[in-house]
C-alpha positions in Angstrom: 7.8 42.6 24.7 5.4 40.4 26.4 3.1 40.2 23.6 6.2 39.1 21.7 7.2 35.9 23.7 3.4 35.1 24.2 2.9 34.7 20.7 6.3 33.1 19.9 5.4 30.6 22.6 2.2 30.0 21.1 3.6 29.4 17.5 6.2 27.2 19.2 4.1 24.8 21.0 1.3 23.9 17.9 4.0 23.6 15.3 5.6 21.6 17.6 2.5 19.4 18.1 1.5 19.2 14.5 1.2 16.4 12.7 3.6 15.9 9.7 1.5 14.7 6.1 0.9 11.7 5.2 0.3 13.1 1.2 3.0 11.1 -1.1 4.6 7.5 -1.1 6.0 7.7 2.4 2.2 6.7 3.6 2.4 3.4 2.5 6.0 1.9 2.0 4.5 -1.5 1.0 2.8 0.0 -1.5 6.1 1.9 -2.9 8.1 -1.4 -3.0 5.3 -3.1 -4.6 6.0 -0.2 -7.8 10.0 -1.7 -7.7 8.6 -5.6 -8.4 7.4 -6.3 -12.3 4.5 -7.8 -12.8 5.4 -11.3 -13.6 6.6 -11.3 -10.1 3.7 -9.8 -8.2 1.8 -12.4 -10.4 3.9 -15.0 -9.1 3.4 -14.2 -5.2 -0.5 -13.5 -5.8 -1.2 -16.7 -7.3 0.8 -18.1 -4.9 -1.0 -16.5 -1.6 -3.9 -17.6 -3.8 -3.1 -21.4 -4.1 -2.1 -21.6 -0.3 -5.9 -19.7 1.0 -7.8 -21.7 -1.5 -6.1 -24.8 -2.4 -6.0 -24.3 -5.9 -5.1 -27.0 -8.2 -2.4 -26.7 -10.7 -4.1 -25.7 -13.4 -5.5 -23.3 -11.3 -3.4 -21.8 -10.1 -1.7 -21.4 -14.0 -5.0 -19.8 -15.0 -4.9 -17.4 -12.0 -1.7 -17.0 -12.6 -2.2 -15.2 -16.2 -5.2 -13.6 -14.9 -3.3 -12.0 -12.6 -0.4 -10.9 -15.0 -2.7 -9.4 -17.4 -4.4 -7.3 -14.7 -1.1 -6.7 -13.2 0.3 -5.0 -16.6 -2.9 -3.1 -17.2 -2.5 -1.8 -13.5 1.1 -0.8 -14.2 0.9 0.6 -17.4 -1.8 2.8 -16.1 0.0 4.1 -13.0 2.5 5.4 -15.7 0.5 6.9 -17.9 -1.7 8.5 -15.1 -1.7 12.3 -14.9 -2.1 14.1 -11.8 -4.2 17.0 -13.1 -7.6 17.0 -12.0 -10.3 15.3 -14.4 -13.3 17.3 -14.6 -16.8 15.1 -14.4 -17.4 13.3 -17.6 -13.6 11.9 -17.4 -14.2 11.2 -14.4 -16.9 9.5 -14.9 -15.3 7.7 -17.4 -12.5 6.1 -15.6 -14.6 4.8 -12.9 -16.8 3.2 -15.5 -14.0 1.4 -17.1 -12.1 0.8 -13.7 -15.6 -0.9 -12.5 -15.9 -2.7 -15.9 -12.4 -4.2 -15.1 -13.4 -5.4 -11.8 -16.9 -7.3 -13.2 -14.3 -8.7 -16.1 -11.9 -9.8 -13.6 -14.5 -10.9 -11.0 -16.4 -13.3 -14.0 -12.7 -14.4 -15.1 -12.0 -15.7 -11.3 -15.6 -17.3 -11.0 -15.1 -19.2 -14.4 -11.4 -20.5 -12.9 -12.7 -21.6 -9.4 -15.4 -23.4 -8.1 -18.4 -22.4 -6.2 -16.5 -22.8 -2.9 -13.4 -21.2 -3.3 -14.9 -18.4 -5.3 -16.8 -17.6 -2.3 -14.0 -17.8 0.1 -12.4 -15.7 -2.5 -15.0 -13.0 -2.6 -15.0 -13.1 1.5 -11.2 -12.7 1.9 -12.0 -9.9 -1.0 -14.6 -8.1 1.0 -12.2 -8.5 4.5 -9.4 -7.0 2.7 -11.8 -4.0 1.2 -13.0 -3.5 4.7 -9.6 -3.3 6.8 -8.8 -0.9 4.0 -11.8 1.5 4.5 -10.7 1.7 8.4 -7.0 2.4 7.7 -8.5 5.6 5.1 -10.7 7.0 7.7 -8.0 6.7 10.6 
């Protein structure tokens, strides 16, 4: 009988103390809301954030503006066709390729809108942003 309670005690006391998963949207509710919005609106309030940390001009901020709808309905019309069985390594492969191939076409696209100065306050925020975003994974 004592064996009994022991064990129950111990069974108890760690699932009480275990953490709950953070798999699924519930780890980042921004992020869930942020599937709600279409993409001429998330356009919208990027270009916008954009215009007010760089002081874009107005044509500009047009130019971002489309920019960042395009890349905005490539983004969401990829999230719905995505799969969620594993790829093995050659598709692999070949989705970071054209993911990375995005980002240079996007990164050239942004450096022919701004100038020298605001690109590179753009590619510091960038890199600030990737950085805070590393931590919160490894946390």
């Amino acid at each position: 009988m004592k064996p009994l309670i022991l064990a129950l005690f111990v069974v108890i006391g760690t699932t009480s103390y275990a953490q709950h998963s953070k798999k699924g949207h519930k780890m980042h509710p921004k992020m869930d809301k942020m599937s709600e919005i279409s993409a001429e609106k998330i356009a919208t309030l990027m270009s916008k954030k954009m215009t007010l940390q760089l002081d874009l001009s107005e044509t500009q901020q047009s130019k971002v503006y489309e920019l960042l709808l395009e890349n905005t309905t490539k983004k969401k019309a990829h999230r719905a066709n995505r799969s969620e069985r594993k790829l093995d390594e050659k598709q692999y492969f070949e989705k970071q390729n054209k993911l990375l191939d995005n980002k240079i076409a996007f990164s050239k696209a942004m450096k022919s809108i701004l100038d020298d100065e605001q690109y590179a306050l753009w590619k510091q925020q960038k890199h600030r942003k990737m950085k805070k975003m590393e931590k919160r994974k490894r946390i």
